[in-house]
C-alpha positions, 0 to 999 in steps of 0.5 A: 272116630270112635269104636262104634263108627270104626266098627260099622266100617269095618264090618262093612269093608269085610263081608263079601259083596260089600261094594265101594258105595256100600262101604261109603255110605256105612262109613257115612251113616256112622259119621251122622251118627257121631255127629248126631250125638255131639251136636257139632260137625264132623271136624268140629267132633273130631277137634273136640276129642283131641284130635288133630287134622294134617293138612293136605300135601303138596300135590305140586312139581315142576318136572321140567325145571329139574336137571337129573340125567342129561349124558350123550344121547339125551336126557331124563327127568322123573317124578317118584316119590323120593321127588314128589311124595305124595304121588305114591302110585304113579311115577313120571319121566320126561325123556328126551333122545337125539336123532339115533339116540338109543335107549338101552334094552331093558326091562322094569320089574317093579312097574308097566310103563305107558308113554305118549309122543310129545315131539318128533318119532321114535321106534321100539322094540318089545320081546314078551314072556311068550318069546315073541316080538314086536317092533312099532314106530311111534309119531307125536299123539301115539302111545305105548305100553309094555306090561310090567317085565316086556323087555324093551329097547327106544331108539329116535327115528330123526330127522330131530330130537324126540321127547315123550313122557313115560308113566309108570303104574308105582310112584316108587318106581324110579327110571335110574334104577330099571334091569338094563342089558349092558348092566347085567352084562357086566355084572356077569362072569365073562365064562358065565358069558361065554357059555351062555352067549357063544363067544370067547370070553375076551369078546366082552372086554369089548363091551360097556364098563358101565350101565349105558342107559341112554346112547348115542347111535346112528339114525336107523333105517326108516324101513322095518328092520327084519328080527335077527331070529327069522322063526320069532312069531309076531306079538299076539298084543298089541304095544301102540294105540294111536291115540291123537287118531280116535274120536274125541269126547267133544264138550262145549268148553274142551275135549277129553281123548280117552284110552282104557283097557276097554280100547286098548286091551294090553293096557291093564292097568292105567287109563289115559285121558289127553284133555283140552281146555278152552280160554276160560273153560270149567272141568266140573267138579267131581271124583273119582272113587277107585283111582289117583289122578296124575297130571301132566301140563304140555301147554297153557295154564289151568287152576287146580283146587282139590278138596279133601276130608274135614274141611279140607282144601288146596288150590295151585297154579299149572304151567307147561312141564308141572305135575299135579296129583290128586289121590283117589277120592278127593274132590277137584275141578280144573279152571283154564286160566289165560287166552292159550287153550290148555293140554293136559295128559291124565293118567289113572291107575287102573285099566278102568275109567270111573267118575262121579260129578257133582252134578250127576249126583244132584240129579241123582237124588229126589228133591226132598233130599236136596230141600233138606239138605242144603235148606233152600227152596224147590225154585233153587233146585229146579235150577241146578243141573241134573247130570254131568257136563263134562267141560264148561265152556267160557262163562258169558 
């Protein structure tokens, strides 16, 4: 790009008040501009000066298919940078717990952790920085979220084994790498202990050697135990939103379940959408212009294309247990493949949805602009849509 252009973009970006639309379209009018003087198009300027232009990531992994922590009680999956690198604002787990199972108390300082039942019943429990509690079960279609340093504890209700899928709001966040109580515990003077815990130090030879994670234990009582501190106030927050409950966005091709701050206010910093696609269904092409988009496939197939900057664009294939992701701005639409309807968990980071379809900004433009842009005829742009549709039903 050249100095100029670069300049009116970062004039734009710096003054206050300046809007993201302000700013694209600076960054916009600078590259007409750039594109006026040489005559060619943007890629083909930009190939001109030497230039050269990556190709789009893999925005590809197979979560299901990897076998990292599988112990006593349960297992783990994850997706982090370290796995899938370009998802470097949101990391995933794949979790599983046997009947009693336990996940140790513990605490993650680098990100928030959102969860959503996928199988069977799960019971946490919360403390806040405030020093109050909260205790909650949760059924398939539930979630959770603990803000950024809410100590918490999981433990399976049974009858049988639960799975759920975490995400966490920083894709450098790894799951084997949180605060966990038996770690601190054994990383601490056993006089430290004793002082700070009431017990003689020869208590703690009784306890792990070794960070626990995730453990084997007894089915709890179904009932609501009592907290072991009588005078703990309840948490002002809520930690559950029963997601699966609420009332769908309803579209001729599929359904959206959404979840933002807006309904659920802990939530601050990622917006979930639980979305189903019917046998040849369309997601319409659009983006989002202040988030990255993380997938997560529970059933059936879809096809994914994203489309990027000069020209660019990249097409793959879904299944059960595979994560997608699509970095904040990019272009993209979901195409169903197969006669199994397809279940997808969407995750964004940021407690506020936004969205712009193609569609919505065709009808937001007058037909002018649309005769000079594209060159086609009024006939033509009377037939394109005006607004957005959401979910395209099976073409017939």
């Amino acid at each position: 790009m050249p100095d100029e252009q670069k300049e009116i973009i970062e004039e734009a970006s710096n003054q206050q008040g300046w809007t993201r639309r302000r700013v694209f379209n600076a960054a916009s009018l600078a590259a007409i501009g750039g594109a006026a003087l040489t005559g060619l198009p943007a890629q083909k300027a930009a190939a001109q000066e030497g230039k050269k232009v990556e190709p789009l990531e893999e925005f590809k992994y197979d979560l299901e298919k990897q076998t990292h922590w599988v112990g006593p009680g349960g297992s783990a999956k994850e997706a982090t940078v370290e796995e899938f690198p370009v998802s470097q604002s949101i990391a995933g787990v794949s979790m599983r717990l046997d009947p009693g199972a336990i996940r140790e108390l513990h605490w993650h300082s680098l990100a928030a952790e959102w969860a959503y039942m996928l199988e069977g019943r799960c019971r946490a429990t919360v403390i806040t920085p405030e020093g109050q509690a909260d205790i909650a079960d949760f059924g398939v279609g539930d979630t959770w979220y603990f803000p950024r340093g809410h100590g918490h504890v999981l433990q399976n209700l049974g009858p049988g084994p639960c799975h759920f899928l975490l995400v966490f709001d920083n894709g450098h966040f790894s799951e084997f790498g949180t605060f966990s109580a038996t770690d601190w515990i054994n990383n601490t003077p056993p006089e430290i202990l004793s002082r700070n815990l009431g017990l003689p130090t020869s208590a703690f030879g009784a306890f792990p050697k070794k960070e626990l994670y995730i453990g084997p234990g007894r089915v709890p009582p179904q009932n609501l135990e009592p907290f072991r501190n009588a005078d703990i106030q309840p948490a002002q927050g809520n930690h559950k939103y029963r997601l699966d409950h609420v009332k769908p966005h309803v579209y001729p091709g599929g359904s959206e379940y959404v979840v933002s701050s807006v309904e659920f206010p802990m939530q601050t910093t990622l917006t979930a959408v639980k979305m189903t696609l019917q046998p040849g269904a369309l997601r319409e092409m659009h983006w989002h212009p202040h988030a990255d988009e993380w997938q997560y496939y529970v059933k059936g197939r879809s096809r994914v294309r994203i489309f990027g900057s000069h020209g660019r664009a990249k097409e793959e294939e879904f299944g059960p247990g595979q994560v997608a992701f699509i970095k904040q701005g990019y272009g993209h639409y979901i195409e169903q493949l197969g006669n199994e309807e397809t279940e997808i968990l969407v995750l964004f980071n940021s407690g506020v949805y936004q969205e712009i379809s193609l569609s919505n900004w065709l009808g937001g433009n007058p037909v002018s602009i649309l005769e000079t842009n594209f060159g086609i005829s009024r006939a033509t742009i009377d037939r394109l849509p005006t607004k957005e549709s959401g979910i395209f039903g099976k073409r017939a």
